[in-house]
C-alpha positions in Angstrom: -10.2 -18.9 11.0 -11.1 -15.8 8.7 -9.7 -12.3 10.8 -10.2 -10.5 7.5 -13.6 -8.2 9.1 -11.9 -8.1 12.2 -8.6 -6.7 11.1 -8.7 -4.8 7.9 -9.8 -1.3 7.5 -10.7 -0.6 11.5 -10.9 3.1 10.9 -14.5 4.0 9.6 -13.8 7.0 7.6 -16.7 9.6 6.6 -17.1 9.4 3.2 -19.2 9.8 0.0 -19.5 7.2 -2.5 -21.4 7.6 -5.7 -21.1 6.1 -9.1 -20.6 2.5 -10.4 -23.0 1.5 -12.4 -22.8 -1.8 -13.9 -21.4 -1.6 -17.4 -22.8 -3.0 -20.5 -19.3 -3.8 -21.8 -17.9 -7.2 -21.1 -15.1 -6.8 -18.7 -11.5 -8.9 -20.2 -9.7 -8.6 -17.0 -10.7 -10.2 -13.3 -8.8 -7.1 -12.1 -10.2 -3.7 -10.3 -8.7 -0.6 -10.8 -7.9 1.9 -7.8 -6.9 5.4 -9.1 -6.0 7.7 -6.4 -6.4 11.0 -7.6 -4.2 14.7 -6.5 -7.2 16.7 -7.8 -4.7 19.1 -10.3 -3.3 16.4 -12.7 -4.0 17.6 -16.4 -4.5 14.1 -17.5 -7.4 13.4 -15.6 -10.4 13.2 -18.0 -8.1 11.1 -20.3 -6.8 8.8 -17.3 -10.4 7.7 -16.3 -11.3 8.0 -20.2 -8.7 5.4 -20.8 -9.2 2.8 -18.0 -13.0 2.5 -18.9 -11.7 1.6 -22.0 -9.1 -1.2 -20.6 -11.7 -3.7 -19.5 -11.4 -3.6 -15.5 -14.1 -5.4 -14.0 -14.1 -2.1 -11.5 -12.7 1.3 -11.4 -12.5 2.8 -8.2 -11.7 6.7 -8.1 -10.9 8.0 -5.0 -10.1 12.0 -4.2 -8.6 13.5 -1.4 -10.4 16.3 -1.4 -14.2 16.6 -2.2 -14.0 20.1 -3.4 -11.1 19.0 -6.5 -14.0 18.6 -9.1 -17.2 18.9 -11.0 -18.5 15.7 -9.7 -21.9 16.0 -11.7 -19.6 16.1 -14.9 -17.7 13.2 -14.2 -20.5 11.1 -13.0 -22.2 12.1 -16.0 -19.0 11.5 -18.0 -17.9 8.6 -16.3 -21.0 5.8 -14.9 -19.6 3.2 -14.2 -16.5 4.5 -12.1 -17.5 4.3 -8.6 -16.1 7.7 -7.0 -15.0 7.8 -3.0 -14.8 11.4 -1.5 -13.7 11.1 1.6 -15.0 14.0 3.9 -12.5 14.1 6.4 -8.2 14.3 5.9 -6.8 10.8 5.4 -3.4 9.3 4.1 -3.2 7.9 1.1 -3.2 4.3 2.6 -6.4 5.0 4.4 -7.5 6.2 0.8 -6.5 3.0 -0.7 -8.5 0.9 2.3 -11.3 2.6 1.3 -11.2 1.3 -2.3 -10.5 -1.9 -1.1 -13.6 -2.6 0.8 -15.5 -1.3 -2.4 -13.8 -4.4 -4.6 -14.5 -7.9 -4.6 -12.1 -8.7 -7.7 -9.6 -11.2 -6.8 -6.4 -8.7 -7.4 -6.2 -4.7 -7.8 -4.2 -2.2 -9.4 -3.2 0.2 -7.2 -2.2 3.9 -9.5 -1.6 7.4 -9.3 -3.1 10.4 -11.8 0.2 11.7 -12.1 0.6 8.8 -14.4 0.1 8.4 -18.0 -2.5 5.5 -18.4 -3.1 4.4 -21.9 -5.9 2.0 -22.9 -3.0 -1.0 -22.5 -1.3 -0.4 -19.3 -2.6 -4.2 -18.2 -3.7 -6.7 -20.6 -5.3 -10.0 -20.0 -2.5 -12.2 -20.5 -0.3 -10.0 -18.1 -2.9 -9.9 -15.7 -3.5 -13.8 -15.6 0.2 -13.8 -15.3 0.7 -11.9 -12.4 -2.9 -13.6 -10.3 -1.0 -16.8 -11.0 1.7 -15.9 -8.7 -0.7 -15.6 -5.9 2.1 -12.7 -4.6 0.7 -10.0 -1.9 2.1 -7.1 -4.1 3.4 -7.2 -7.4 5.6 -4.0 -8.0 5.8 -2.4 -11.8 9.3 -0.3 -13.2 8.4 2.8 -12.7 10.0 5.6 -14.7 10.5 9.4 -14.5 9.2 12.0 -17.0 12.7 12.2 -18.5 12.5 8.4 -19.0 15.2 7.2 -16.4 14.1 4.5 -14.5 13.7 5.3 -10.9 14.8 3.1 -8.4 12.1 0.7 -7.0 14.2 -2.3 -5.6 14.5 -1.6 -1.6 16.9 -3.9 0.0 16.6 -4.2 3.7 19.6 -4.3 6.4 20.8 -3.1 9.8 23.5 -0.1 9.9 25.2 1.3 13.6 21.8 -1.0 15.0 19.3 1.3 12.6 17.3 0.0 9.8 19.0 0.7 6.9 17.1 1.0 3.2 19.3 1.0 0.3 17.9 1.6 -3.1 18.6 0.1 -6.6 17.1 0.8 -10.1 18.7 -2.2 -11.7 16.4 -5.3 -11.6 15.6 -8.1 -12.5 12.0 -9.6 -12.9 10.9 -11.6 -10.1 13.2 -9.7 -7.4 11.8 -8.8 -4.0 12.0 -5.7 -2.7 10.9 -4.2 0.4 8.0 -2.2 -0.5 6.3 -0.4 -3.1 7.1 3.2 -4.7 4.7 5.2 -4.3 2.1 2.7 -3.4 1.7 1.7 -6.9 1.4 -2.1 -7.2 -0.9 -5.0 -8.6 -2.7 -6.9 -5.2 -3.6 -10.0 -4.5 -6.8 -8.4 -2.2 -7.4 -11.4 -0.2 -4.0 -11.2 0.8 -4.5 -7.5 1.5 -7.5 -7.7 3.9 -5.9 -10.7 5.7 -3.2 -8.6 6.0 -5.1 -5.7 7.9 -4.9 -3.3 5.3 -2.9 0.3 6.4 -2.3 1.0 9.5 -4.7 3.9 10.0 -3.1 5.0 13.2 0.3 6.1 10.7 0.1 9.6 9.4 2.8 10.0 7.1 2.6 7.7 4.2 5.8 6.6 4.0 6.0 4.8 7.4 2.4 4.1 6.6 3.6 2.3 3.4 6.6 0.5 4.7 4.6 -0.6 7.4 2.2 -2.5 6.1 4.5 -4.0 3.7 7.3 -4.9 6.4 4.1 -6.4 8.0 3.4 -8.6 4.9 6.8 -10.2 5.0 7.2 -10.3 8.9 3.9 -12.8 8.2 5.0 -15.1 5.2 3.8 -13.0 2.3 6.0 -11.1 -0.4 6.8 -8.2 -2.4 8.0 -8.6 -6.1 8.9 -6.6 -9.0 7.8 -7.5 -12.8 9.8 -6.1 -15.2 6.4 -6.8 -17.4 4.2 -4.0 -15.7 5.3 -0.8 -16.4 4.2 3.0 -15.0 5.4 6.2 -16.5 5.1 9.7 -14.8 4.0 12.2 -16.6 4.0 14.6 -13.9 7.1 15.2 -11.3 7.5 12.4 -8.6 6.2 13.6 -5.7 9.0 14.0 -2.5 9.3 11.5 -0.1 9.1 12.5 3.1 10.9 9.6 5.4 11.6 12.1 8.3 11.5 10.2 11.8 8.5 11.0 13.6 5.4 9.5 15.5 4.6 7.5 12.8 8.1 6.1 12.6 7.6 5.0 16.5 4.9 3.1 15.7 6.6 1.4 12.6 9.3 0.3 14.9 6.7 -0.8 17.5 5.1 -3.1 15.9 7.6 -4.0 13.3 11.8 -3.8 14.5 10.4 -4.6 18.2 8.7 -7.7 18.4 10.7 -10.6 18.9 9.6 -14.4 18.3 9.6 -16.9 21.1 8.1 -20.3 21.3 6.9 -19.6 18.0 4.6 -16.3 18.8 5.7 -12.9 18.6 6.3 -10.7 21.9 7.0 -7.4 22.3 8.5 -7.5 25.8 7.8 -4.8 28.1 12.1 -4.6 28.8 11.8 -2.7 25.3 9.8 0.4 26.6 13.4 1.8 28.0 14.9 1.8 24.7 11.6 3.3 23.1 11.4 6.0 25.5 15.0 7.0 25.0 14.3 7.4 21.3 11.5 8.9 21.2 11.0 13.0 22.4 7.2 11.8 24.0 7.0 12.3 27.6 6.5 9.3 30.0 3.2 8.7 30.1 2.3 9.3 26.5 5.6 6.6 25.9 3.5 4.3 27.9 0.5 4.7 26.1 1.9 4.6 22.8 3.9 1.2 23.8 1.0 -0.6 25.3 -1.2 -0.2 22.3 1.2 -1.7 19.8 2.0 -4.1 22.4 -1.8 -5.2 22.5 -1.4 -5.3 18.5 1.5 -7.4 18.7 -0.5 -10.2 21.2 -3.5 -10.2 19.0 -1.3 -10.8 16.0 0.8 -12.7 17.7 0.7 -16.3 15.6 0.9 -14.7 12.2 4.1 -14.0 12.7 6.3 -16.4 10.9 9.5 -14.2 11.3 11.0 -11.2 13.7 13.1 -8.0 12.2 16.7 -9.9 13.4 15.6 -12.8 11.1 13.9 -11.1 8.1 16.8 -8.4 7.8 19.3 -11.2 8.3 18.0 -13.9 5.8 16.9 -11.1 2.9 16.9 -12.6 -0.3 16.8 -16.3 1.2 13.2 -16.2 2.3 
């Protein structure tokens, strides 16, 4: 059964979409590229400049703000990069659905402009490399502008009955790890509509991001790091903001909550006391909060291959 146009990207976002013009030039890699772009990173021009030049079979730029730049120029500049403007707020998951839908390439990487893209940051050998291992998410070293490597291995466990996230910069290639930093990451996009893409209902991108990729191994995919893929910052890393709020309800909704029985996942509704204790909602908006993911969880329910008590349990044996 194919849920892909049923699940992914749900949240029809107002946007503008201009660009992409076929290009002359003989792409080398079955590979799009998704840039998601701050607006006020000096390296722009010479970011899109060099990924026209790497041999993409797509470039997808998307903004976060329509009023960042001269689009005229760049469309001018720039043909055959297909440019989404978004004309309403959206997180940068919602950003990267967007791009998604845009792509029909068989895997996509996902990058930032606050780093430094040169005209070699994927070849074609790499690329077939990393397709081969028909992973959800393949996650590059990333390092800072100093060099240093910062950490990208996330290793799930349970602490006082919490989720617990530790973090580790020493790796090794072919190591899972939770999620990815930053978003950045090479995608199988099958896997990633099939998937459901980001949950648009999550604000802050961190619970957005560890959502969807707690989701991905909660349903039998992975998460992987290649020390072969490499991203540099050449601006400072941005903060991340992991602050337990709404969206970190939901995340533990639909994620720490569900529990597997008979082979399905349930979210049972003896699990609404415990929410509404941790959460500062009042009754009623509780209720409506926990039936919603609990209608998630049933239509979902047989993708499930694992419950939080068995993924956190068995990580780095699954």
């Amino acid at each position: 059964m194919n849920t892909t146009s049923s699940i992914f990207n749900e949240r029809q976002i107002n946007c503008t979409i201009l660009g992409g013009r076929r290009s002359e030039k003989k792409s080398n890699l079955n590979v799009a590229a998704i840039l998601l772009n701050s607006g006020n990173s000096y390296l722009r021009l010479q970011n899109l400049e060099n990924l026209t030049k790497c041999g993409f079979e797509k470039i997808v730029s998307v903004e976060n703000d329509s009023k960042n730049f001269n689009l005229d120029d760049l469309l001018q500049n720039f043909p055959e990069v297909k440019f989404v403007i978004p004309l309403e707020k959206a997180a940068d998951g919602d950003l990267i659905n967007l791009a998604m839908a845009e792509i029909d390439s068989p895997c996509a990487l996902v990058l930032r402009d606050s780093i430094r893209i040169t005209q070699n940051i994927l070849t074609a050998q790499l690329s077939e490399n990393l397709a081969a291992q028909n992973v959800f998410c393949i996650v590059p070293r990333i390092f800072a502008q100093d060099k240093t490597a910062v950490p990208i291995k996330f290793i799930p466990g349970v602490k006082k009955s919490v989720l617990n996230i530790e973090s580790d910069s020493q790796i090794s290639d072919g190591e899972a790890t939770l999620y990815p930093f930053d978003f950045f990451g090479f995608y199988n996009t099958k896997k990633f509509k099939r998937l459901g893409g980001f949950d648009y209902a999550i604000k802050n991108p961190y619970w957005q991001n560890l959502d969807f990729a707690f989701r991905a191994w909660l349903w039998g995919e992975r998460v992987k790091i290649s020390t072969a893929l490499s991203f540099s910052y050449a601006e400072e890393i941005p903060l991340v903001d992991s602050t337990p709020d709404i969206s970190q309800l939901r995340f533990f909704l639909k994620n720490m909550a569900p529990v597997m029985k008979d082979g399905r996942a349930d979210l049972p509704l003896s699990k609404f006391f415990s929410f509404k204790a941790r959460s500062s909602c009042g009754i009623f908006e509780a209720f409506r909060q926990f039936s919603s993911a609990r209608n998630w969880v049933r239509e979902n329910e047989r993708r499930f291959l694992f419950d939080a008590f068995k993924l956190l349990n068995d990580w780095g044996k699954i």
